[in-house]
C-alpha positions in Angstrom: 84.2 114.9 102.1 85.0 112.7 98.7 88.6 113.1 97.9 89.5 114.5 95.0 92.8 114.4 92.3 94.7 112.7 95.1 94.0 110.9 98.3 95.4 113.3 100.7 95.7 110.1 103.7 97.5 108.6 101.2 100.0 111.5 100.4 100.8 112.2 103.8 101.1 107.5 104.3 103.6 107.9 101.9 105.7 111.4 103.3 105.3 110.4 106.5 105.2 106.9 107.3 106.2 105.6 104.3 109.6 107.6 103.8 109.6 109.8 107.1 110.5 113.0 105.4 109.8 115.1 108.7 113.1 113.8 109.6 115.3 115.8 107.1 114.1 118.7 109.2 117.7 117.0 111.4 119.8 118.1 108.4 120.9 122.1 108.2 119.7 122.4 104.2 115.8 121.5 105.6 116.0 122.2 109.0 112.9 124.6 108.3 110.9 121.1 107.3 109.0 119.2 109.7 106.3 117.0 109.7 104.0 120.4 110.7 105.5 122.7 108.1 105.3 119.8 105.5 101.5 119.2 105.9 100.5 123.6 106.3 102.5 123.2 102.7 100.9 120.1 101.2 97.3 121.7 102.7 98.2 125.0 101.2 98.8 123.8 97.8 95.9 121.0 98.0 93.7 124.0 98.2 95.0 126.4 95.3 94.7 122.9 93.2 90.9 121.9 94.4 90.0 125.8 94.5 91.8 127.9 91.6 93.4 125.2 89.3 91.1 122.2 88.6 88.0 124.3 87.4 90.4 125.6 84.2 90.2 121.7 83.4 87.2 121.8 81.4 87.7 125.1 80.2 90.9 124.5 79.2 90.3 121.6 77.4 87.2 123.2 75.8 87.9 126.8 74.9 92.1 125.3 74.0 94.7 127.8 73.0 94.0 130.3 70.0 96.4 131.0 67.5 95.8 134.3 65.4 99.0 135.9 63.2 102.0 134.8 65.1 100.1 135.3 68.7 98.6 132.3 71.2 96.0 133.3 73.6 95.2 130.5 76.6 92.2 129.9 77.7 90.4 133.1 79.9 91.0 130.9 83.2 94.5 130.4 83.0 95.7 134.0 83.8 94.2 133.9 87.3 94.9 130.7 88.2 98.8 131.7 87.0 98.9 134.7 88.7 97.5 132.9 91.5 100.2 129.8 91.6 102.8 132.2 91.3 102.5 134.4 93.4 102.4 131.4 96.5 106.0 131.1 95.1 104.9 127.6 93.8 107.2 127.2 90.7 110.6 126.8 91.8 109.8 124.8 95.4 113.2 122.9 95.8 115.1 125.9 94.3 117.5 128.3 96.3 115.1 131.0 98.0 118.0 133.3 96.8 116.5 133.5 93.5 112.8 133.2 94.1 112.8 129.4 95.2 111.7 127.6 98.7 114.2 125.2 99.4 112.1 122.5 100.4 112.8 119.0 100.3 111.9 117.7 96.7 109.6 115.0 97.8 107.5 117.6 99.2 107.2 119.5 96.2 106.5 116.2 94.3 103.5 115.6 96.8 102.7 119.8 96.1 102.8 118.7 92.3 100.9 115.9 92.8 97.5 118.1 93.9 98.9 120.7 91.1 99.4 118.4 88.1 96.2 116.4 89.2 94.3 119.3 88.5 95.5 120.4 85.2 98.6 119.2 83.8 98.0 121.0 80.5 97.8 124.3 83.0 101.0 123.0 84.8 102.9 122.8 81.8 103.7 126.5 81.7 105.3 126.6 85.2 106.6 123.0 84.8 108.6 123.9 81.4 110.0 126.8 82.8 111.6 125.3 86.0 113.0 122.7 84.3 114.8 125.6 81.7 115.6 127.3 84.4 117.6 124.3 86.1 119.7 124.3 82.5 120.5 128.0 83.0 121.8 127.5 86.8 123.5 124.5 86.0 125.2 125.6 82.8 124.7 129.5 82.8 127.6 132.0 83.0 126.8 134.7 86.1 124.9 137.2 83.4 122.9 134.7 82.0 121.8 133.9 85.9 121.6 137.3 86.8 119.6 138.6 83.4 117.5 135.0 83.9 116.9 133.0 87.0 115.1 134.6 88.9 112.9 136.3 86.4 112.1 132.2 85.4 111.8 130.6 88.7 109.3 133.2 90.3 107.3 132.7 87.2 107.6 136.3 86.1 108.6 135.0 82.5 108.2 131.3 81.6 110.5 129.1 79.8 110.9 125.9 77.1 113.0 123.5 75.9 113.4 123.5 71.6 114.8 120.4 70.7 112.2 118.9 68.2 112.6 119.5 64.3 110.2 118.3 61.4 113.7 115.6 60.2 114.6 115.4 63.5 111.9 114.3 65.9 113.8 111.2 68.6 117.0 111.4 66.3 117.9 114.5 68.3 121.5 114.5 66.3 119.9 114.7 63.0 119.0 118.5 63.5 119.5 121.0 61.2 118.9 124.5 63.4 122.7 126.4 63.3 124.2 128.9 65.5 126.7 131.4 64.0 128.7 133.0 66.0 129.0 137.0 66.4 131.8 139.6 67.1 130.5 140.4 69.9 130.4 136.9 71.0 126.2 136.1 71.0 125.4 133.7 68.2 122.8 134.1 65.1 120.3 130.9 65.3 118.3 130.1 62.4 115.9 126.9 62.0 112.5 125.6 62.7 111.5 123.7 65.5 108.0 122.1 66.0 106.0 120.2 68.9 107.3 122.6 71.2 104.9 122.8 74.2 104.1 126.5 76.1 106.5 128.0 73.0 104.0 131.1 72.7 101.4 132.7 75.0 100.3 135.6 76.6 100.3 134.8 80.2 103.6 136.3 80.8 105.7 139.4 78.2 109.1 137.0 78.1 110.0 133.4 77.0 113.1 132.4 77.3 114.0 129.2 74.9 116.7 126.5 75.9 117.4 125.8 72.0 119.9 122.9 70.5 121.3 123.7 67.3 124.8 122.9 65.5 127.2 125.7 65.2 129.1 126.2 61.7 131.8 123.7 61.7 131.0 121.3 64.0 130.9 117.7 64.1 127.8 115.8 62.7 125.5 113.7 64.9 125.0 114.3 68.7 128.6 115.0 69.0 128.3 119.3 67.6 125.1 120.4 69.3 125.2 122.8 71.6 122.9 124.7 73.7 121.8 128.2 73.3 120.0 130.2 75.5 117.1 132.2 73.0 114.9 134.7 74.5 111.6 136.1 72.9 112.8 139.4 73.6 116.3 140.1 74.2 117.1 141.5 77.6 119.7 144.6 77.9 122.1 144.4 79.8 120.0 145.8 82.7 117.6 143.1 82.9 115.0 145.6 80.6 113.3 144.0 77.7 114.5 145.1 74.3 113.9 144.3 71.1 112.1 141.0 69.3 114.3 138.5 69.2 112.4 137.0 66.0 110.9 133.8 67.2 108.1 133.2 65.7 105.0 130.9 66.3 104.0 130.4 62.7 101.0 127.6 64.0 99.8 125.4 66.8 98.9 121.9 66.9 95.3 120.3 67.5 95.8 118.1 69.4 94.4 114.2 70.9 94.8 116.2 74.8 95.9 118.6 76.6 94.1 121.6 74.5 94.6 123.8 77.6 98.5 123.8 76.3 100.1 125.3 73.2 102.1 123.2 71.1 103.9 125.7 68.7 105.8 125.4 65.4 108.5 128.2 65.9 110.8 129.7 63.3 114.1 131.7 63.8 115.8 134.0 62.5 113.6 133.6 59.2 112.9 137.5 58.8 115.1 138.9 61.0 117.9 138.1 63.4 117.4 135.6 66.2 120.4 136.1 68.6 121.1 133.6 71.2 123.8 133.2 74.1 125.7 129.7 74.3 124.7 127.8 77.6 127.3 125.8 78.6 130.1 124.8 76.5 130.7 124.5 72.6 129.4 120.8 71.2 128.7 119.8 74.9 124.5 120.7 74.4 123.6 116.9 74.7 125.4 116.7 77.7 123.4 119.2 79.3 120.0 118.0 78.5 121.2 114.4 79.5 121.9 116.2 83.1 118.4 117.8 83.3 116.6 114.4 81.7 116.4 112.8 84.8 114.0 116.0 85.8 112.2 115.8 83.1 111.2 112.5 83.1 110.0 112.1 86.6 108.4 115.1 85.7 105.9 113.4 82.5 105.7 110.1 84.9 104.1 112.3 87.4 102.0 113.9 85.1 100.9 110.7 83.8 100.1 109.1 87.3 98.2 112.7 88.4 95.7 111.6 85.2 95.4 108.1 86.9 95.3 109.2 90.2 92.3 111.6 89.7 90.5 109.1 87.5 90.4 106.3 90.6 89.1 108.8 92.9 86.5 110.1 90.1 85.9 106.4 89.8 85.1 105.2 93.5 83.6 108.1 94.3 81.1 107.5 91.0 80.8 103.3 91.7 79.4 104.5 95.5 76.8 106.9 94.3 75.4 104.9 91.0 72.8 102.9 91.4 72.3 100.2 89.1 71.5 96.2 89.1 70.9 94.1 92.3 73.6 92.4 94.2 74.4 89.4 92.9 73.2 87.2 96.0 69.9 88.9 95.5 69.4 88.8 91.9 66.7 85.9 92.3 64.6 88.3 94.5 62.5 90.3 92.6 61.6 93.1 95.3 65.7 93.4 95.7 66.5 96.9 95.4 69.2 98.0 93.0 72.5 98.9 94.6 75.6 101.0 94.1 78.2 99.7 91.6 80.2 99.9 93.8 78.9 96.1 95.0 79.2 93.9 92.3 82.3 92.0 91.6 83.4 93.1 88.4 83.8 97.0 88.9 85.1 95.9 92.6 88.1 94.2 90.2 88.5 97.4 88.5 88.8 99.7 91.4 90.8 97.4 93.6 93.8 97.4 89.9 93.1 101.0 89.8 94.1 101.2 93.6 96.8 99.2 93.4 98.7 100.7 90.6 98.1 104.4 92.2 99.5 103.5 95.3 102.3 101.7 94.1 103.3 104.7 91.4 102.9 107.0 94.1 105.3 105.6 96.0 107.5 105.3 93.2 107.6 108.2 92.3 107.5 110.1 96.0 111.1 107.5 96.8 112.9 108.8 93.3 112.1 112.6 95.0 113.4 111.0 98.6 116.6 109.3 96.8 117.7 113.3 95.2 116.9 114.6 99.0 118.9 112.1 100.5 122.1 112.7 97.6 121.5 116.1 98.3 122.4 115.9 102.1 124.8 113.3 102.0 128.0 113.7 103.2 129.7 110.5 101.9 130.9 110.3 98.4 130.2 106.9 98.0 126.6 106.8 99.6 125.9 109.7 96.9 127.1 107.5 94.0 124.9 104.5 95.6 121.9 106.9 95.7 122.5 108.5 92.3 122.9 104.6 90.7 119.4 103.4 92.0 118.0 106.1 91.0 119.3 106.8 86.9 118.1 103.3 86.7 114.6 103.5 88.3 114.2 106.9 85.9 112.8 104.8 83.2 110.5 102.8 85.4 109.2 105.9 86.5 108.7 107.4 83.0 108.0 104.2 80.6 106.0 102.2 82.7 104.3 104.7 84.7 102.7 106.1 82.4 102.0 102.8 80.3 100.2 101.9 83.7 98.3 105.5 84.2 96.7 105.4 80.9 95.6 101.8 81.5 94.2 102.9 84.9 92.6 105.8 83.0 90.9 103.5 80.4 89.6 101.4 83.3 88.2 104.7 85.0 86.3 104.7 81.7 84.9 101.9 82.0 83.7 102.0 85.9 81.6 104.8 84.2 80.1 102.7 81.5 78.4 104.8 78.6 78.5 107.9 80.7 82.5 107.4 81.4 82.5 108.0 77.4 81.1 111.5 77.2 82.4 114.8 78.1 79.3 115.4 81.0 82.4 113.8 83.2 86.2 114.2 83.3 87.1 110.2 82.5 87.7 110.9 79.2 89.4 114.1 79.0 92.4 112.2 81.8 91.9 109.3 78.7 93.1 111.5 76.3 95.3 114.0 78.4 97.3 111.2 79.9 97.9 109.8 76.2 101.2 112.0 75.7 103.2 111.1 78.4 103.7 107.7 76.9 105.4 110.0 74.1 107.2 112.9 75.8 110.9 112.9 76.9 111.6 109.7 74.6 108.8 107.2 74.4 108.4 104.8 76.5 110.4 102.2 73.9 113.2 104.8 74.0 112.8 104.4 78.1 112.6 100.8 78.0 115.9 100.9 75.7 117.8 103.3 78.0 116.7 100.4 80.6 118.3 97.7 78.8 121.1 99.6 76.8 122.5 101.7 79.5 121.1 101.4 83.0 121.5 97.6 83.4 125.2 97.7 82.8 126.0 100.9 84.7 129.0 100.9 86.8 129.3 96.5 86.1 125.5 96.3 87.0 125.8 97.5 90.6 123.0 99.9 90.7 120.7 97.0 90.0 122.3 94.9 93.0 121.6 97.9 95.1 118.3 98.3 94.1 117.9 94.5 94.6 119.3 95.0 98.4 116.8 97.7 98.9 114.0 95.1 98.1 115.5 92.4 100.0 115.0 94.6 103.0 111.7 94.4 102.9 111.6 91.4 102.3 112.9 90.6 105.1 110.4 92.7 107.6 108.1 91.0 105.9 109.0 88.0 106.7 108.8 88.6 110.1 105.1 89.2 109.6 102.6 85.9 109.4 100.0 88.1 107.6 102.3 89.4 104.9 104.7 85.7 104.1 102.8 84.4 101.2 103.1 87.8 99.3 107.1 88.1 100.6 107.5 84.7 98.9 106.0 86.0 95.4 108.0 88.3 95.4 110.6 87.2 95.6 110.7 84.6 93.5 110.0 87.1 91.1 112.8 89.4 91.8 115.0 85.8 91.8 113.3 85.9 88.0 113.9 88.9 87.0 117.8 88.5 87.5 118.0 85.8 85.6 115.7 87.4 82.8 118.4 90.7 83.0 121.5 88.3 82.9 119.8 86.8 80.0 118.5 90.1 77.9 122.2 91.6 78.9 123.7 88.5 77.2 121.5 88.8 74.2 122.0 92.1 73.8 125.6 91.3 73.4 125.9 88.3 70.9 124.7 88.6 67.4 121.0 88.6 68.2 121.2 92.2 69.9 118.1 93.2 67.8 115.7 90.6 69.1 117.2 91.3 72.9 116.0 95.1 72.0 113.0 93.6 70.8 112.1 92.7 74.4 113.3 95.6 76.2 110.0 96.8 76.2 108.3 93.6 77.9 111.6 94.2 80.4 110.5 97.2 81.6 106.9 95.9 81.7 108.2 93.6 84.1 111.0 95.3 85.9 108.0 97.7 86.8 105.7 95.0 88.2 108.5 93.7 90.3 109.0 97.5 91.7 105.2 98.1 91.9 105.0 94.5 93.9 108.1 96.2 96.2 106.3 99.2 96.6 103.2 97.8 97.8 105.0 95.4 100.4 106.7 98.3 101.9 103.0 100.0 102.4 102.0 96.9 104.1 105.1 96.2 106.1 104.0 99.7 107.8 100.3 99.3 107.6 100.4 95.2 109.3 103.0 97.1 112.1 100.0 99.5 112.7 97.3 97.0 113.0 99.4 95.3 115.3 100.0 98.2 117.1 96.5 98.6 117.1 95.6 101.7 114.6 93.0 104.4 115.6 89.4 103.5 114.8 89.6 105.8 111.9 92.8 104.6 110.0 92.2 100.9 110.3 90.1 100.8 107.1 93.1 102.6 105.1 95.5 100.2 106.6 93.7 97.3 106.0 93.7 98.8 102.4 97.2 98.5 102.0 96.7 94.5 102.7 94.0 94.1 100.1 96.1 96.0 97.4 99.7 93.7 98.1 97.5 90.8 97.9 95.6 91.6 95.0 99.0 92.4 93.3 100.8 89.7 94.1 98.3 87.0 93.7 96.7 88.7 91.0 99.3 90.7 89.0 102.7 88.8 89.5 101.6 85.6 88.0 101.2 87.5 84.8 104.3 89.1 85.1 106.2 85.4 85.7 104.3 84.8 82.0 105.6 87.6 80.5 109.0 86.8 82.1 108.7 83.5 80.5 107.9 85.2 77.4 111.2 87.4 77.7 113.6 83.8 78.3 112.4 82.5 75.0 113.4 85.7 73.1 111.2 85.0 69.6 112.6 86.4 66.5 109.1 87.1 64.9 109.7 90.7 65.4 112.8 90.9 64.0 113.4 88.3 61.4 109.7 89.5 59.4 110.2 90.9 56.4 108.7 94.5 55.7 106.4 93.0 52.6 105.0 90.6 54.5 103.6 93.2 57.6 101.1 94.1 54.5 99.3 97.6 54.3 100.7 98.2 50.9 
């Protein structure tokens, strides 16, 4: 049978060979976890994705979300396919079973997410949104706010946000104008207006609760005098009942590029009524708290992005080996030559083996900044956590920013395999266009990533995260090495790892001397490259394994898929890397054009 949203030998390459997370079964937290209990799960959920949750993608993105007098209906298929997801407890995976989680090992709810979000991220949203506000109100959240909320949020009984974005305060989070003041009884009265705010209303479920940032009456201007709030739709008594309407109020929804199957709500409150709210966390210490959970979120829109690539390559290869079209090239001066799939000439073969490429390498990716929490989860060594937590704050942007600069390019290109037809709505290339066009925008754009890339994670802790992560590479490296097959593509790479610490010494340098707007300039073209260099790691790992089982002479059925993992190193490395050195090049001659042009002279006036 054709795969579909994800390649499920690929999945279980990556959990299993790849990163071996059977074994944290040999640690007390996951002892529940083996290799059998980890495919029943990933099986399990590739079903409720194929099955319930990718036939509300049409739907979803047809029919959209319905706004009528303060109320947002989702499309007719959502409510089943909710019901459905929540009630196989898929919402809070990782979480403590104690209040309506699993406990499994993240990766394995990353490879769960992949089948979910590959089917309808716009669905996924809901759930998604709501275990990452959940995570703000265990981390930060007195014992009645986790006793009134938790579990109510992570068994999907009522969903949850996050309201940070205001109409003069979009990015510049600190510029917000949304104020808290504060009650006898100790609650606070919020009043503002927040927009862009996705899975804000709804009728899937009778509560929201909202994580909202606003600035309480007195407090410091800028980042500095947020805090965080915890808003409900309806307040809940002190016996976990619903009470009265906490007036928040949806006052429109967006129409939107993608993603129609999701609300995006403009939300007043407090603008009729009172909107009371219950401080999460400390006073002025908000941003602090989102910068804890943004690690989350981020993997969370990289992996959203990379579902939307992920299903277009399979829609793709699965399309190039069924249309028929042209002769093969070597036949075209035979006029009784039959036409042949796609699939056999040269140029759509170049498509499918970059779309390949990239989706196994960002699955990787992604799947290893999963294995790196597990492993800081179950660490005993201070030190080894630190090591962990370093390589992975400064692969977070990698996995956000270029990810999903990759996915949409893989997504365009699963146009394209289409031709004409890859334009229409008769097949899903162009809805995955358009849907995977916002993750280049949510949780900070990807120059926002690229400059929390440069700005912060290259000088973390006197750049040692980055010499880990270099030592991590050199490992494999090294195996490969020890391959003959695998040398040539070991060498180019590292010669462009060796370039890409000279192109981070040089940036850092830059952005330190007087011409620290042109070094910013480039810190988008740095995570371009960073991201090639991981993706050319990534893909070398794959092969390391795949050439040992080749050697160790592979099962009839698995040699084709290994051999796979040769094809896509050396199309990356001979094909991909050389552009990268270029764009490296690029980066080591730091032009001013950006920066020094004046406004007039960009025109449009």
């Amino acid at each position: 049978m054709a795969q579909v949203i994800a390649d499920r030998r690929d999945v279980d390459f990556v959990l299993h060979e790849q990163l071996d997370v059977g074994a944290f079964s040999e640690h007390e937290k996951y002892a529940e976890f083996n290799k059998k209990t980890v495919d029943l799960i990933i099986s399990e959920a590739r079903n409720l994705a194929v099955k319930e949750i990718l036939p509300t993608l049409k739907e979803g993105d047809e029919q959209g979300c319905v706004f009528d007098g303060g109320k947002v209906t989702v499309p007719e298929s959502f409510q089943r396919a909710y019901d459905l997801f929540v009630e196989g407890e898929w919402l809070a995976m990782p979480e403590d079973p104690e209040y309506g989680g699993q406990g499994m090992p993240r990766t394995v709810a990353l490879a769960a997410g992949d089948y979910f979000n590959g089917a309808n991220y716009a669905f996924m949203m809901y759930p998604g949104l709501t275990h990452g506000a959940a995570l703000l109100v265990e981390a930060f959240g007195t014992e009645k706010q986790k006793k009134l909320f938790l579990k109510n949020m992570f068994t999907g009984k009522w969903t949850g946000t996050m309201l940070l974005t205001e109409p003069e305060a979009g990015s510049d989070v600190g510029n917000l104008s949304t104020t808290a003041v504060k009650n006898d009884d100790g609650t606070y009265s919020i009043t503002g207006n927040k927009i862009f705010i996705s899975a804000g209303e709804h009728d899937m479920v009778e509560n929201i609760v909202h994580p909202v940032l606003a600035r309480i009456e007195g407090a410091p201007k800028g980042t500095k005098g947020i805090s965080l709030f915890l808003v409900p739709k309806y307040r809940v008594n002190d016996d976990g009942s619903l009470g009265e309407f906490n007036d928040v109020v949806c006052t429109g929804i967006e129409h939107k590029m993608g993603i129609n199957g999701n609300a995006t709500c403009s939300l007043t409150l407090g603008g009729k009524g009172q909107c009371i709210g219950t401080l999460l966390g400390e006073e002025n210490k908000g941003m602090r708290a989102m910068f804890l959970m943004m690690n989350e979120a981020r993997l969370l829109v990289g992996m959203q992005g990379f579902c939307c690539a992920s299903a277009s390559y399979l829609n793709a290869v699965n399309y190039a080996r069924e249309r028929v079209q042209g002769k093969n090239l070597l036949q075209m001066m035979d006029p009784d030559a039959p036409g042949v799939p796609i699939i056999q000439h040269p140029d759509v073969r170049r498509m499918l083996i970059s779309m390949k490429s990239y989706v196994e390498g960002m699955r990787s990716l992604l799947y290893y900044a999963g294995y790196l929490t597990d492993r800081i989860t179950i660490a005993d060594d201070d030190g080894e956590k630190a090591r962990l937590q370093g390589m992975l704050d400064l692969l977070i942007p990698i996995c956000k920013g270029y990810v999903t600069d990759k996915a949409f390019e893989v997504c365009s290109t699963g146009v394209q395999v289409y031709g004409g037809y890859g334009f229409t709505k008769e097949y899903p290339q162009e809805q995955l266009l358009r849907d995977c066009r916002i993750t280049m925008i949510y949780e900070g754009t990807n120059g926002i990533q690229a400059m929390d890339l440069l700005g912060r994670k290259l000088g973390m802790n006197k750049g040692k995260p980055i010499m880990d992560l270099m030592g991590e590479i050199q490992k494999t490296l090294a195996q490969a090495k020890e391959i003959e097959a695998l040398q040539d593509y070991a060498a180019r790479l590292e010669k462009a790892l060796n370039r890409l610490g000279e192109v981070a010494m040089h940036l850092g340098a830059t952005a330190m001397s007087p011409k620290v707007l042109s070094a910013f300039a480039f810190a988008h073209p740095f995570m371009d490259a960073s991201g090639d260099v991981v993706m050319a790691w990534m893909l070398l790992w794959r092969a390391v394994i795949a050439a040992q089982k080749l050697e160790a002479k592979a099962k009839k059925k698995d040699k084709p898929f290994y051999e796979g993992q040769l094809k896509s190193v050396e199309y990356f490395t001979q094909a991909v890397l050389p552009i990268t050195m270029g764009k490296m090049d690029a980066i080591m001659a730091t032009c001013e054009a950006a920066v020094e042009i004046g406004e007039d002279s960009f025109g449009g006036k």
